[in-house]
C-alpha positions as MATLAB code, in Angstrom:
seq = 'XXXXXXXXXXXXXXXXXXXXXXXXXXXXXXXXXXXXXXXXXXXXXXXXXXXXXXXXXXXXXXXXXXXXXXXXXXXXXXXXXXXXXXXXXXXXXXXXXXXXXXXXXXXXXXXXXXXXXXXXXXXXXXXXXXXXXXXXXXXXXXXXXXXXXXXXXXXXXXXXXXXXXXXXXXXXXXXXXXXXXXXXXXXXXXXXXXXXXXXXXXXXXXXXXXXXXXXXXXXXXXXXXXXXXX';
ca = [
       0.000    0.000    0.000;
       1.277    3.598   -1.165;
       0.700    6.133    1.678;
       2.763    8.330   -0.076;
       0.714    8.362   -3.390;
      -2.728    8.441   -1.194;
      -1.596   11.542    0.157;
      -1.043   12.778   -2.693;
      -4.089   12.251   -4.086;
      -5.915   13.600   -1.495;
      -3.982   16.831   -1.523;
      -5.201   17.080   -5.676;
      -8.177   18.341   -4.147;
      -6.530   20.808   -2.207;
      -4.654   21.833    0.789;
      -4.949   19.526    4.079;
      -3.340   19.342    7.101;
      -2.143   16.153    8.655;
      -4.941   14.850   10.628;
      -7.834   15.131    7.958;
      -5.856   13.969    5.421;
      -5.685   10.837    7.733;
      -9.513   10.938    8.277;
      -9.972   11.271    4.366;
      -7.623    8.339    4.228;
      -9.283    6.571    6.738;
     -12.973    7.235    4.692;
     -12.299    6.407    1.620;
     -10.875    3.361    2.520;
     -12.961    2.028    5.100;
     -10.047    2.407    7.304;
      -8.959   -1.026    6.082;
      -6.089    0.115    6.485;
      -5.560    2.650    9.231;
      -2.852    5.425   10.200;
      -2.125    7.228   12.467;
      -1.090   10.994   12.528;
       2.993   10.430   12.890;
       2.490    8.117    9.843;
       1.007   10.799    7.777;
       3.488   13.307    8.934;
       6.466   11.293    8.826;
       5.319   10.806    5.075;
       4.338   14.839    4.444;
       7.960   15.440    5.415;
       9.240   12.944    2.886;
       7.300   14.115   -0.069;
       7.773   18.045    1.283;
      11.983   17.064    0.831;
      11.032   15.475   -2.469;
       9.546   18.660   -3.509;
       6.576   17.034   -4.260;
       4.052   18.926   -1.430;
       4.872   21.930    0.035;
       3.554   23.722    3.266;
       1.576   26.654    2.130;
      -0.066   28.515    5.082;
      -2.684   27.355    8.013;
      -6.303   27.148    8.182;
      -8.978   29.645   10.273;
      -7.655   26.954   12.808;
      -4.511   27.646   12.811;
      -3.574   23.920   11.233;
      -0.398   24.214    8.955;
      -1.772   23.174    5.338;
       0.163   21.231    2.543;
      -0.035   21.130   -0.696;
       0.729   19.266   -3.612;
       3.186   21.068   -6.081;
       3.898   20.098   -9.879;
       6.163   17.758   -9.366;
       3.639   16.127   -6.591;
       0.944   16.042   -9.802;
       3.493   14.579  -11.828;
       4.549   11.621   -9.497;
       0.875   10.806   -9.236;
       0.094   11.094  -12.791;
       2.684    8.102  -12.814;
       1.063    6.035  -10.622;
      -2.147    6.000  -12.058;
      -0.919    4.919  -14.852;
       1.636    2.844  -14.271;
       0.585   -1.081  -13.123;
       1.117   -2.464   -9.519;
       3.939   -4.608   -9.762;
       3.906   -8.642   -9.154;
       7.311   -9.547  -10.038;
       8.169   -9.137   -6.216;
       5.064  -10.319   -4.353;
       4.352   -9.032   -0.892;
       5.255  -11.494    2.374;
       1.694  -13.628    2.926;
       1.721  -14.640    6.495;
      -0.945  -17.710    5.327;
       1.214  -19.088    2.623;
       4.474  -18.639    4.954;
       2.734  -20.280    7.617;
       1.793  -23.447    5.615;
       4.740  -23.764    4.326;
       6.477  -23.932    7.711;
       4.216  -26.684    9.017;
       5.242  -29.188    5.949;
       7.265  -30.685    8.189;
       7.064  -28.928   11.422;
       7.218  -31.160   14.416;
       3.692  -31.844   16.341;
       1.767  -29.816   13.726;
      -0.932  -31.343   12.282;
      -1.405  -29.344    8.935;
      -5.024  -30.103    8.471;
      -6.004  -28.269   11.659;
      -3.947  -25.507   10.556;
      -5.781  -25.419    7.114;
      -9.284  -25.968    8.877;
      -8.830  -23.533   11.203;
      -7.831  -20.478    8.492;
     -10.554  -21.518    6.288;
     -13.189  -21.512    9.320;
     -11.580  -18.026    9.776;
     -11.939  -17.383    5.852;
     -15.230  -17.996    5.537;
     -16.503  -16.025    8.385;
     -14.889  -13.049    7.061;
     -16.433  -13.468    4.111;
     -19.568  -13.122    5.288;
     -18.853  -10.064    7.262;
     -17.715   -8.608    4.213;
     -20.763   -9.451    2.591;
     -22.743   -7.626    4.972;
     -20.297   -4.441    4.423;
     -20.925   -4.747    0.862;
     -24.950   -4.451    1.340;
     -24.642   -1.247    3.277;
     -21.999    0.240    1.211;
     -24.489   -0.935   -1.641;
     -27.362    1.094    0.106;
     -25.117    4.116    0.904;
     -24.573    4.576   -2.760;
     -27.971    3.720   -3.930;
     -29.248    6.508   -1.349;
     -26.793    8.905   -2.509;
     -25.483   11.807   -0.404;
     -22.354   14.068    0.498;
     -20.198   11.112    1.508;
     -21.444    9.249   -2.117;
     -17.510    9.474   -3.334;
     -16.206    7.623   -0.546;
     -19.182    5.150   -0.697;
     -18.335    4.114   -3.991;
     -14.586    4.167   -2.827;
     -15.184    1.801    0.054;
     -17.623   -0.409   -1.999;
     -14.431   -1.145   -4.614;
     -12.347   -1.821   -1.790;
     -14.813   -4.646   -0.179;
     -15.296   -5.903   -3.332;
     -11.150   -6.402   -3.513;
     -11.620   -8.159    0.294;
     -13.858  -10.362   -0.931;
     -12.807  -11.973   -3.985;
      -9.762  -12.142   -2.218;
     -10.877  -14.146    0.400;
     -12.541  -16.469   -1.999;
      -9.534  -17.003   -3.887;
      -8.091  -17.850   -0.054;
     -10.641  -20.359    0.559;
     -10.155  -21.992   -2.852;
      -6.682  -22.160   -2.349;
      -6.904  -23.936    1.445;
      -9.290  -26.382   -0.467;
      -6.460  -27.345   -2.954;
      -3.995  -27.487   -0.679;
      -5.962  -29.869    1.773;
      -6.613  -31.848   -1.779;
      -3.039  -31.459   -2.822;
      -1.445  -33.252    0.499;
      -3.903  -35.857    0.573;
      -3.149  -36.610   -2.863;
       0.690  -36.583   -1.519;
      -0.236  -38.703    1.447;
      -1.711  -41.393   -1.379;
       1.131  -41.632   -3.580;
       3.698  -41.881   -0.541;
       1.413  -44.869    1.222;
       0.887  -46.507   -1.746;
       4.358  -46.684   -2.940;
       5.303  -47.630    0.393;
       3.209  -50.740    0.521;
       4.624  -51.459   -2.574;
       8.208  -51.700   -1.797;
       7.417  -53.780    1.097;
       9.273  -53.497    4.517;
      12.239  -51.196    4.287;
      15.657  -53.020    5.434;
      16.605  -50.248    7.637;
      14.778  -47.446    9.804;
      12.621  -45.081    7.315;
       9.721  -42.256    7.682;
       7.773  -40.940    5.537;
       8.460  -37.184    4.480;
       6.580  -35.247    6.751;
       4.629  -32.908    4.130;
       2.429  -35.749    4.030;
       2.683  -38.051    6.767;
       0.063  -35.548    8.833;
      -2.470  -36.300    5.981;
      -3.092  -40.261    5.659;
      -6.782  -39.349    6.206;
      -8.508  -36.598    4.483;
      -9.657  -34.644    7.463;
     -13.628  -33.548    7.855;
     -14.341  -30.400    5.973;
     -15.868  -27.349    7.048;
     -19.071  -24.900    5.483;
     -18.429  -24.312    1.550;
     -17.241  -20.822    1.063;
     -19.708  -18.305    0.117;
     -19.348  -17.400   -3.983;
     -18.928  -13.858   -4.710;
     -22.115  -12.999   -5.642;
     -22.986  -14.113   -1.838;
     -20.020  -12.846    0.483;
     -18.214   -9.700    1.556;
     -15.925   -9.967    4.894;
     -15.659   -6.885    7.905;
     -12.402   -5.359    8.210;
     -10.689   -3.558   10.669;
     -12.350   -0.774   11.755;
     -14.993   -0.843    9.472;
     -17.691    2.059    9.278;
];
């Protein structure tokens, strides 16, 4: 996530000081992702020595205001149009997590799998219910209708994301039982091994296919809470 460039497009509107550009952060993004004031500040500093905002008086309030300069405009114009890169994918704590239990001593793999899709699912439906009042926010219309439509892109993000989580537990549960086959089977066939032997441990935990849980919720059905959600 690019604080940096959502500060800047905030300040296209105009000048802000620090603490409402974190509540306009904070709006239009459901505060799915939330920040506090030093955050914003630390990053107005950055993009004020990049010459890409610059402080420009205060408010009635007395609030020191930023703005964005030419340069600021520029940057942003770049962003836009430029796409998010995947050749260096960010750390997933899920898929890091899996792939430390192949193997990991007294983990059973299938509870670890059943327990983040039980976890999965549920926030899929939470996002669901997001998605029907963000749905009847816009509908309704208003003042706030920008960051309505805002937040209702970014649940619909959350949510096919979590489906594509929940498909992937499925194949991985599928995937090591499969594993767990091909390693008994061709274990039986060998016959009893002359000397001490185990079986690799990426599939040793999964002998039995273990009892699944609910089907995930399609997309037409779900959309999970987040953090801080309005």
């Amino acid at each position: 996530m690019s604080i940096r460039h959502g500060l800047l497009a905030l300040l296209e509107r105009g000048p802000r000081y620090g603490s409402q550009l974190r509540t306009e952060f904070e709006s239009r993004t459901g505060s799915t992702w939330p920040l506090n004031v030093g955050q914003v500040y630390t990053t107005l500093s950055r993009l004020e020595r990049d010459g890409m905002v610059a402080q420009g008086g205060e408010d009635t309030a007395g609030h020191a205001l930023y703005a964005i300069t030419d340069s600021g405009r520029a940057e942003l114009r770049t962003w836009f149009e430029k796409p998010v890169d995947r050749t260096s994918p960010a750390r997933d704590e899920l898929a890091i997590k899996l792939a430390m239990a192949v193997g990991a001593t007294g983990v059973d793999i299938r509870n670890v799998i059943q327990s983040q899709r039980r976890h999965t699912v549920k926030a899929m439906q939470d996002y669901t219910r997001l998605k029907a009042q963000a749905l009847a926010a816009v509908e309704n219309g208003g003042a706030r209708e920008r960051d309505d439509v805002a937040w209702l892109l970014v649940l619909e993000q959350l949510i096919f994301q979590t489906e594509a989580e929940a498909r992937w537990l499925d194949h991985c549960e599928a995937r090591l039982i499969r594993l767990s086959t091909t390693h008994t089977g061709a274990a039986t066939d060998a016959g009893p091994a002359s000397g001490p032997s185990a079986p690799p441990a990426a599939t040793s935990a999964l002998t039995e296919p273990a009892p699944r849980t609910e089907p995930a919720p399609s997309a037409a059905e779900a959309a999970p809470p987040v953090a801080g959600a309005r």
